[in-house]
N, C-alpha and C positions, 0 to 999 in steps of 0.2 A: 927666589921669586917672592919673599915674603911682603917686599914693598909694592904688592900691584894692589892698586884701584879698580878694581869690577865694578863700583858702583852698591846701590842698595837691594837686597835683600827682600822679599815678601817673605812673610808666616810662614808658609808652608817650605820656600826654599831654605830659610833658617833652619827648619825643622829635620828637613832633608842634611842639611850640615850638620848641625849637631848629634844624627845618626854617623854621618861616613865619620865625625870624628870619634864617637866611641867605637870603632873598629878599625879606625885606620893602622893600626899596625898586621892587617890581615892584606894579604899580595893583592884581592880581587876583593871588586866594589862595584854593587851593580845599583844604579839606582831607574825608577820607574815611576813618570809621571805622566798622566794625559797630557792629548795636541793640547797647544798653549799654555802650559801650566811651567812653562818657562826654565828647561832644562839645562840651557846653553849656560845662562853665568851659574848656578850652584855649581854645574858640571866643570867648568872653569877654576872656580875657586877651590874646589877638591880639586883638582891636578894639580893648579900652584903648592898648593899646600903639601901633597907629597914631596916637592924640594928636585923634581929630577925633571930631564929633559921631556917633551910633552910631544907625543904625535896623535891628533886629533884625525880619525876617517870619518869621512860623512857622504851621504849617499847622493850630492848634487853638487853643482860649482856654486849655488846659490847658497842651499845651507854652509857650504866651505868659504863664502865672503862673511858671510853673520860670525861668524869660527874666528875669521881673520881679522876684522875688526875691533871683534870684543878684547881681542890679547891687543893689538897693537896702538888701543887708547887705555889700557888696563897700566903702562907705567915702562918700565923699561926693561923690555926685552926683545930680543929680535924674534921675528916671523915670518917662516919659510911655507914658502908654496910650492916646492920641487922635491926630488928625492934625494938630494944629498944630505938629508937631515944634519945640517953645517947650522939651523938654528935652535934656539931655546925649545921654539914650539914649531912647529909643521903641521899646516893642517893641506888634509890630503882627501880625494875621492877613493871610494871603495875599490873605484877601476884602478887606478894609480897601479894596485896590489893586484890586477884581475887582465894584466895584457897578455895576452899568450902570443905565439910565436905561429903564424898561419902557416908553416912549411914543415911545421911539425908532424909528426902520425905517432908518439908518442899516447899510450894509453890513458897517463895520470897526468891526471891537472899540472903537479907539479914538474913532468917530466915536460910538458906540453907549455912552458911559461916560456916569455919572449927571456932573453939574454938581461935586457936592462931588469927585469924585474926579479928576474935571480939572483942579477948583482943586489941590486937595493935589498931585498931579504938578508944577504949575506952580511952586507953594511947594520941592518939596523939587530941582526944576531950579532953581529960580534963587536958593536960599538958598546958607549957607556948605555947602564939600563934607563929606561924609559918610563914615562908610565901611558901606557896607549888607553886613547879614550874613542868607545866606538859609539858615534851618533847617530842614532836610529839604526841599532845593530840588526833588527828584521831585515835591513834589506839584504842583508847581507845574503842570505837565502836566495837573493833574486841577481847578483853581482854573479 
């Protein structure tokens, strides 16, 4: 993914780069910017840069067009919006990962998850690794 175009850079998202890349050989990378201060391309640019396949979650289908956009003018890679992660990148809703099964009485969330979303776990456990990026991972409390 080293030939994508994201485009230019503000101060502060350089800034932000040049931190995840003195750590980038560390598994987990979290970074933390206020509303507008423009998360999505650094956010971007740190995943291409790890070198592996990219599933992006985000907590609306709105922020998942902004998601899908920025990869699919960023240069050549393909960009998936379902769960068969058959692309480069995927970007997905929080829900995507959060369908449960309504005929379940199962106690645990995960005993209580619909079929297709077990499979997709299973898919994205035992496929090649990843690197997952979670966008606006608060909500994830509210998913």
């Amino acid at each position: 993914m080293a030939d994508l175009e994201f485009g230019p850079l503000r101060a502060h998202q350089e800034t932000a780069l040049r931190v995840f890349e003195q750590h980038v050989d560390r598994s987990r990378f979290h970074i933390v910017m206020p509303p507008g201060a423009g998360k999505t391309l650094p956010g971007a640019v740190m995943a291409s840069r790890v070198g592996r396949r990219v599933l992006v979650l985000v907590p609306n289908t709105a922020t998942a067009s902004q998601w899908q956009r920025l990869w699919e003018t960023a240069g050549s890679v393909s960009v998936g919006t379902d769960r068969t992660l058959d692309s480069d990148v995927t970007v997905l809703t929080y829900q995507a990962l959060a369908t449960f099964d309504d005929e379940s009485v199962a106690e645990s969330a995960m005993a209580r998850l619909h079929p297709n979303t077990r499979d997709f776990m299973d898919r994205l456990h035992g496929g090649d690794p990843c690197t997952l990026v979670l966008d606006e991972a608060h909500h994830l409390a509210q998913t």
